[in-house]
C-alpha positions as CSV (number, residue, x, y, z in Angstrom):
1,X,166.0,54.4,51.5
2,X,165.8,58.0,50.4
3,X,163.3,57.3,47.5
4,X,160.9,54.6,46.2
5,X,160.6,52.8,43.9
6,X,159.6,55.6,41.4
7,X,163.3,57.1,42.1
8,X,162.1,60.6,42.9
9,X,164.7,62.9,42.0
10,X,164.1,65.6,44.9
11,X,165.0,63.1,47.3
12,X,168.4,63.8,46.1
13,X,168.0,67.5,46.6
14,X,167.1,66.8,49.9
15,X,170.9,65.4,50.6
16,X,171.9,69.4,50.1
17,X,169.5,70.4,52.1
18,X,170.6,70.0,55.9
19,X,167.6,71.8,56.8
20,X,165.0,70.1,55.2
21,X,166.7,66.7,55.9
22,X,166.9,67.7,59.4
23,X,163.1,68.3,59.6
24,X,162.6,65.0,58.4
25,X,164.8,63.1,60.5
26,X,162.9,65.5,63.6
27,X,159.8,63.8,62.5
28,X,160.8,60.7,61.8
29,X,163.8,59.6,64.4
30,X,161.9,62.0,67.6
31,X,158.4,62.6,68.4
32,X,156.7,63.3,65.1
33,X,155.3,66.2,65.2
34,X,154.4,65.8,69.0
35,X,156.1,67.3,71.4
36,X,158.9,64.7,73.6
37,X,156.5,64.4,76.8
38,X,153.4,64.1,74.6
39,X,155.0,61.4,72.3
40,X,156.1,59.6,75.6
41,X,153.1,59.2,77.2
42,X,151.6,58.4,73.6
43,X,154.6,55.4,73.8
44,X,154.0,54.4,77.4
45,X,150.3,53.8,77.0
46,X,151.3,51.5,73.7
47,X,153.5,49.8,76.2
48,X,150.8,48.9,78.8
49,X,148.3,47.7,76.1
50,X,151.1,45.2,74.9
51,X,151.5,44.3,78.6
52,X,148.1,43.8,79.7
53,X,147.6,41.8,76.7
54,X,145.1,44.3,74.9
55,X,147.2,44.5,72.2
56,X,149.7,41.6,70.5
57,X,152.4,43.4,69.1
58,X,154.1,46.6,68.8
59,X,156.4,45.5,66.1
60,X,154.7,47.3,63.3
61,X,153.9,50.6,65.0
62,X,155.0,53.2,62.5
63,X,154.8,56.5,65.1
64,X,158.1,58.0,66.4
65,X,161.1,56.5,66.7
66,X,162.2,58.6,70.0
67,X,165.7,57.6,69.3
68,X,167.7,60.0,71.1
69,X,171.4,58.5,69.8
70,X,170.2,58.7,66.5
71,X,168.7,61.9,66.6
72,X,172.0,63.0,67.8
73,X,174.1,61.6,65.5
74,X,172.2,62.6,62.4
75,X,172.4,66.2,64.0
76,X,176.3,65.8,64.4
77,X,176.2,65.3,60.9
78,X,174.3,67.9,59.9
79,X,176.1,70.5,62.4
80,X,172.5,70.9,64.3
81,X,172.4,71.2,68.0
82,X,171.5,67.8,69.6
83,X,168.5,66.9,72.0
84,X,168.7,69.0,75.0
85,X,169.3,67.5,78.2
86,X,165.6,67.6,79.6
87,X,164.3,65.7,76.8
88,X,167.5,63.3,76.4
89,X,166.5,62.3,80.2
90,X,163.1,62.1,80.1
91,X,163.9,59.8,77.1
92,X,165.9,57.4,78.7
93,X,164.1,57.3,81.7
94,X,161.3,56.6,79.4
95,X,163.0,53.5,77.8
96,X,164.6,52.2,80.7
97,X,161.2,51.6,82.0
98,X,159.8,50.1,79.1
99,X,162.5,47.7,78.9
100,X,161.6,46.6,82.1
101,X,158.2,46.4,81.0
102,X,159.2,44.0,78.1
103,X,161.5,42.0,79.8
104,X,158.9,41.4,82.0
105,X,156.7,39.5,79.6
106,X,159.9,37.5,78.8
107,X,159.7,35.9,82.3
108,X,156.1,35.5,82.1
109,X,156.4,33.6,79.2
110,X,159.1,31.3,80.0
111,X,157.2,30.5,83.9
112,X,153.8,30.1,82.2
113,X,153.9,29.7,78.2
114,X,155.9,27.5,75.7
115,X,159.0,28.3,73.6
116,X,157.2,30.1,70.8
117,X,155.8,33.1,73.7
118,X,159.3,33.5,74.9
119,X,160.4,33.6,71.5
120,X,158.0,36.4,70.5
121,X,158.7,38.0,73.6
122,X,162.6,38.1,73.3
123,X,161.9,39.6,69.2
124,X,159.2,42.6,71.4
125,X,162.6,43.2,73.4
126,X,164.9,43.3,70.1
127,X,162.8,45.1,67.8
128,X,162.2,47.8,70.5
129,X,165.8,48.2,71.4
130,X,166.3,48.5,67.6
131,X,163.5,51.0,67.1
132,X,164.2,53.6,70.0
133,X,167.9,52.4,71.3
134,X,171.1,52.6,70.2
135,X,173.1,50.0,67.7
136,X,174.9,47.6,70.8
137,X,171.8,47.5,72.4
138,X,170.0,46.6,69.5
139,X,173.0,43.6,68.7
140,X,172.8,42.4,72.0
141,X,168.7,42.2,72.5
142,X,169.1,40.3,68.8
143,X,172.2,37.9,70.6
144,X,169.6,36.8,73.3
145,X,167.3,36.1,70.3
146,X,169.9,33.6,68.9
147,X,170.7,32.3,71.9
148,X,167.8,30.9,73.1
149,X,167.2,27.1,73.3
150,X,165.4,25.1,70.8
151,X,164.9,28.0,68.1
152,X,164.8,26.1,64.8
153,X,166.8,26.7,61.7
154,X,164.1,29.4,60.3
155,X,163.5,31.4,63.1
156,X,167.2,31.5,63.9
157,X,167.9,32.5,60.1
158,X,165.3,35.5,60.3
159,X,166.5,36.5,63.6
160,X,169.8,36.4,61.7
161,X,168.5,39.0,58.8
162,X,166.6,41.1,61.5
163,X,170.5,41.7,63.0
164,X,172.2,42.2,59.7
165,X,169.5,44.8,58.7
166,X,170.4,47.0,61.9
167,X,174.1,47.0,61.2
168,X,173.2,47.8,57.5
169,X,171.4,50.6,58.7
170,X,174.1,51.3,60.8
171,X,176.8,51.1,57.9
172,X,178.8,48.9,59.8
173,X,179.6,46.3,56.8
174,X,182.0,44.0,58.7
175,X,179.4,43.0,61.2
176,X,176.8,43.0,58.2
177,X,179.4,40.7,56.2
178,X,180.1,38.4,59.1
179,X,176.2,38.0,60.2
180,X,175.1,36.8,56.9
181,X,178.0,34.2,56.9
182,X,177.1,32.7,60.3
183,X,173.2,33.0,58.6
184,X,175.1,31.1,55.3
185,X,176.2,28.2,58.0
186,X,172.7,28.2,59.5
187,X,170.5,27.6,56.2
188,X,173.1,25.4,54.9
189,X,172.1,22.8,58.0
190,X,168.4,23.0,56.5
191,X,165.9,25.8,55.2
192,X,163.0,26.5,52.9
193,X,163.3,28.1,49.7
194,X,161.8,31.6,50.8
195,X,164.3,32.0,53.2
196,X,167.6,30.8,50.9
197,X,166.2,33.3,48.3
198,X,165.4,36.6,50.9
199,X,169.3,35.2,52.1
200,X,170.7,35.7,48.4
201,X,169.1,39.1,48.9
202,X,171.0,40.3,51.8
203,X,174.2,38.8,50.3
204,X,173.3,41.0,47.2
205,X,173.2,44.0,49.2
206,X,176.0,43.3,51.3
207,X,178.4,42.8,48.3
208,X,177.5,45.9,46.9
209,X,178.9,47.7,50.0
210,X,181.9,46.5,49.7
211,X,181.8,47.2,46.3
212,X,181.9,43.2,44.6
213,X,179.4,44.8,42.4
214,X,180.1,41.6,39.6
215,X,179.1,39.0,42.3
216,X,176.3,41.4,43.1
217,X,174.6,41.6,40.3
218,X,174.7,37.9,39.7
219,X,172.7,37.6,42.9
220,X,170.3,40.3,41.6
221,X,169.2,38.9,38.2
222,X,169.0,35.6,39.9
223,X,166.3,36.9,42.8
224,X,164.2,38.9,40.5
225,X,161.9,36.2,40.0
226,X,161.7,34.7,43.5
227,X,162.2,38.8,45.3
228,X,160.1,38.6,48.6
229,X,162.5,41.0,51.1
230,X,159.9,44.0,51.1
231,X,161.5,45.0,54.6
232,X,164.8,45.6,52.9
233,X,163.4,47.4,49.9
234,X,160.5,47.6,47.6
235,X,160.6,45.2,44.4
236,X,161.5,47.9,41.8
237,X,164.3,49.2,44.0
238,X,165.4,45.5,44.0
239,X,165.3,45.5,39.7
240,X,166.7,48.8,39.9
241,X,169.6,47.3,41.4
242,X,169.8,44.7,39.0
243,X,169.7,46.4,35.8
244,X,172.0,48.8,36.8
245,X,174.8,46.1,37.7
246,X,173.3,44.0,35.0
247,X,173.9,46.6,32.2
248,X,177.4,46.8,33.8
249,X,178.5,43.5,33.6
250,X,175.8,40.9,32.0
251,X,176.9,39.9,28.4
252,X,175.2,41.3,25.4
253,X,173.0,38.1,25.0
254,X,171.9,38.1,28.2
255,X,171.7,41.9,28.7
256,X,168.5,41.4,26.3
257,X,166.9,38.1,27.7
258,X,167.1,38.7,31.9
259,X,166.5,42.7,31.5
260,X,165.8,44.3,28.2
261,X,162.9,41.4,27.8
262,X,162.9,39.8,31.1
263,X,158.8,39.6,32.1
264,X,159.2,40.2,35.9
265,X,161.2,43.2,35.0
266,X,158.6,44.5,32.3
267,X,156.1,44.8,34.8
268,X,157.9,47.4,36.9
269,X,159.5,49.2,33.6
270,X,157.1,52.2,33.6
271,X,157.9,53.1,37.4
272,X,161.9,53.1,36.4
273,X,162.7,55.0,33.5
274,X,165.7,56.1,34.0
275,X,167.3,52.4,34.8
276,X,165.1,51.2,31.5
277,X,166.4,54.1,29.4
278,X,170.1,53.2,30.5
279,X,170.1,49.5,29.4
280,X,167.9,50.3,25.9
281,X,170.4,52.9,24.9
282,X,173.5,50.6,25.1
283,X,172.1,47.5,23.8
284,X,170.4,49.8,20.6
285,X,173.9,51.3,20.5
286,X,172.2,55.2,20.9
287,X,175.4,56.4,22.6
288,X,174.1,60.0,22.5
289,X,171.2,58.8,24.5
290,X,173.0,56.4,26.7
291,X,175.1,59.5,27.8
292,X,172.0,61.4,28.3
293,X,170.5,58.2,30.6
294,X,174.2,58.9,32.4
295,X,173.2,62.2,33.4
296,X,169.5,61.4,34.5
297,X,170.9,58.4,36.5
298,X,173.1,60.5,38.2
299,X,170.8,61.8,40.8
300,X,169.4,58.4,41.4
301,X,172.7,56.8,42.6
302,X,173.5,59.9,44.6
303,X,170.3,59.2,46.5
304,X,170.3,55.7,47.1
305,X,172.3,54.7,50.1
306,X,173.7,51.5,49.0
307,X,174.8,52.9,45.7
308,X,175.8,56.7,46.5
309,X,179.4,55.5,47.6
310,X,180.1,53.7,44.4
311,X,178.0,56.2,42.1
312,X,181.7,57.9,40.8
313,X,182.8,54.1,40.2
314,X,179.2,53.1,38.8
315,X,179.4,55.9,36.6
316,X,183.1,56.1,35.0
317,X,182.8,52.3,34.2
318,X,179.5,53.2,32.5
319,X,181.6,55.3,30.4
320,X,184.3,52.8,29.8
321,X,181.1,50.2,29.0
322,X,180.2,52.3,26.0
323,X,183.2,53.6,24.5
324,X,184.3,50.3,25.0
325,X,181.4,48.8,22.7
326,X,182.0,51.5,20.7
327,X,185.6,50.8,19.6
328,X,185.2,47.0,19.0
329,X,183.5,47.9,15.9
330,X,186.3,49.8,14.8
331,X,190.0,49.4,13.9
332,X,190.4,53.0,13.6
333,X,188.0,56.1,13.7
334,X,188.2,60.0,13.6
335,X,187.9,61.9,17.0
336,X,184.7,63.8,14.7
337,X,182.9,60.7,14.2
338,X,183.0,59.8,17.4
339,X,182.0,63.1,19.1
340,X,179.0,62.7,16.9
341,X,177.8,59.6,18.1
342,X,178.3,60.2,21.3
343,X,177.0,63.9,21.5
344,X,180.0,65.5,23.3
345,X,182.8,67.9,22.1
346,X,186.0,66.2,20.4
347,X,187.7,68.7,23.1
348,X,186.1,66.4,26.0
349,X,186.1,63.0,24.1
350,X,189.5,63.4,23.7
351,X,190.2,64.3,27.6
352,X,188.4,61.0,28.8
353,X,189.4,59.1,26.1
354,X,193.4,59.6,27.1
355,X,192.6,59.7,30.6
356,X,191.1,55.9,30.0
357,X,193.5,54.5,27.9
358,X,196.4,55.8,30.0
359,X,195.3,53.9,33.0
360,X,194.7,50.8,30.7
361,X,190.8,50.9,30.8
362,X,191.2,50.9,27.2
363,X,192.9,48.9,24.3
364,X,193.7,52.2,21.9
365,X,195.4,55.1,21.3
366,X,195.1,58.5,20.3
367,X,196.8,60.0,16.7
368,X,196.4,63.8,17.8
369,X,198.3,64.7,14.2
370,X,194.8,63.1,12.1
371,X,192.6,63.1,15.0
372,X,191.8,59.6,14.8
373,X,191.4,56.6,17.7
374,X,193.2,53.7,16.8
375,X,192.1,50.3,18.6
376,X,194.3,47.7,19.3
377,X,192.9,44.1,19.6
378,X,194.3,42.6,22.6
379,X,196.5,39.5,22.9
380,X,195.1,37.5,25.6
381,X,197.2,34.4,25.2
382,X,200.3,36.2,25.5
383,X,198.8,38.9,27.8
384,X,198.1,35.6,30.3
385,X,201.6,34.3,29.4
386,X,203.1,37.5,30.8
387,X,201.2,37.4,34.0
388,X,202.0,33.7,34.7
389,X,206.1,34.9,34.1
390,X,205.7,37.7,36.9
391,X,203.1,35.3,39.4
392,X,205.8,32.3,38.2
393,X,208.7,34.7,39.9
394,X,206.7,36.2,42.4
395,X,206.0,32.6,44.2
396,X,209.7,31.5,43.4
397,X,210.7,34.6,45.5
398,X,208.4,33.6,48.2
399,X,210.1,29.9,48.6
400,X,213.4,31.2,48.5
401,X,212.5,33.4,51.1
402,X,210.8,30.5,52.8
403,X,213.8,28.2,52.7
404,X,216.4,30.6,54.2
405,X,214.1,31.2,57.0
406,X,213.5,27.1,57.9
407,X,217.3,27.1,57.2
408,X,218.3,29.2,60.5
């Protein structure tokens, strides 16, 4: 994530910024602010305390990530020159070693400890490869994980989520998708209650990816209350997930009871303005202020990276939401009326009004001679009718076609 929970907007500067977003990712993905040798033997000494049993774990360590195929394809991105070949080798030859290191304690454990010390061992070896290698190595560190003998339903579940984090990271949704539904199959055989809610979670995250933002924010509202997935993101990114998707497509009633007054949501309202703002306005009917939340939002969805490929979509729906609510309440109303409420130029209401209407978004039309928006009330019964005619002919089509080809 690019901001907390506070939604900073200078985070989203920062996307403009190659510079400054290179400097972080230096810090961050490479050696901090340690040169590449002194960050190695920094790593290497970390290594031989986790070894000689000094220290337990190494999962938490938050010092550089010396992650030379990340470094390198952030700098691809950002048209910076990658790690030079020294430091690339000195890397590898670096991680190569402390694989062997690690793996090491994996036979250890299986000739003189029990299941759960090869299991630990096995999650050293994934998390590493997830930390400092590249996304296959990662997978397949996490494949072991899964593949080991006598791991219950829980552990396999979390080494399940562990996996569909690192292709998240990586953007790679199919693998994401197709990890949480062999996790779906997993919990379905048994698991507690933590676990099926942090699941519901993932499958929240992973829907808005591929953009099923309805099913998504179903999934939100219902894990507000039970939210424990801090490694994915902290709890008011979570409700700002929610009330964003639930301002998009909860119903008016329930708009007010799970976000406008829902408790758990109260509690984090003063670190989310902007999200808070945006589902007050439309529910008090403010549409001047609602477009004004619009334009604060803005930033906010640009920055986050589950949401800044839909923010265009998130955004134009937004705008078909309220003039939407708008025009129920009227059978006909003037273009200056309108403008008012809203806060916009008749010159611009008119452009998005037509440009919504024309692609069916909404049910009215435009009388440029008096300047007025006419609604018209939708037929749904014969609207349905009409679809069931052209689905009817459609699937008639298909058995004809069907039957000539069983014919020959």
């Amino acid at each position: 994530m690019l901001h907390t929970g506070k939604l900073s907007a200078e985070d989203a500067k920062q996307l403009f910024d190659p510079e400054a977003l290179l400097k972080d990712v230096m810090k961050t993905v490479l050696a901090g602010d340690k040169s590449v040798s002194d960050a190695v033997q920094e790593n290497e000494k970390r290594i031989q305390q986790l070894v000689d049993g000094e220290i337990k774990s190494i999962d938490d360590d938050e010092g550089p990530l010396l992650n030379v195929s990340l470094y390198n394809h952030l700098a691809s991105t950002l048209s910076q020159p990658p790690l030079s070949e020294s430091d690339s080798a000195l890397l590898e030859s670096h991680h190569k070693s402390s694989l062997e290191s690690l793996s090491g304690l994996i036979t250890k454990a299986q000739e003189e400890m029990g299941d759960m010390e090869v299991l630990a061992a096995k999650l050293t070896v994934a998390r590493y490869s997830t930390k400092c290698l590249d996304k296959k190595q990662a997978m397949d560190a996490y494949e072991q994980v899964i593949a080991s003998p006598k791991l219950s339903t829980g552990k396999k579940l979390d080494a399940y989520l562990e996996m569909g984090r690192v292709a998240s990271f990586y953007g790679d949704v199919p693998a994401f998708t197709d990890i949480l539904d062999k996790a779906t199959k997993v919990i379905a055989k048994g698991g507690d209650w933590d676990r099926r809610n942090r699941l519901k979670a993932y499958k929240a995250t992973s829907q808005i990816l591929i953009r099923d933002l309805e099913s998504a924010s179903k999934l939100l509202v219902e894990g507000i209350a039970t939210f424990s997935c801090t490694e994915l993101c902290d709890y008011a990114e979570f409700v700002v997930y929610a009330v964003v998707l639930g301002v998009m497509y909860l119903p008016r009633v329930e708009l007010k009871k799970s976000i406008i007054d829902g408790s758990e949501i109260l509690t984090v309202a003063k670190d989310i303005p902007v999200v808070m703002n945006l589902a007050n306005t439309l529910y008090d009917c403010d549409y001047k202020g609602f477009l004004s939340s619009l334009v604060a939002l803005q930033p906010h969805l640009v920055a986050n990276r589950y949401l800044q490929p839909h923010s265009g979509y998130i955004l134009r729906e937004l705008h078909i939401l309220a003039f939407r609510q708008f025009l129920d309440s009227y059978q006909s109303v003037t273009l200056e009326s309108m403008s008012t409420s809203f806060g916009v130029s008749t010159e611009f209401l008119d452009m998005q009004l037509s440009r919504f209407i024309a692609s069916g978004r909404l049910t009215a039309k435009i009388d440029n001679v008096g300047r007025i928006v006419e609604t018209m009330k939708t037929d749904w019964k014969n609207t349905r009718y009409r679809e069931m005619i052209v689905k009817g002919d459609l699937l008639l089509n298909r058995i004809q076609k069907l039957g000539r080809v069983v014919d020959l």
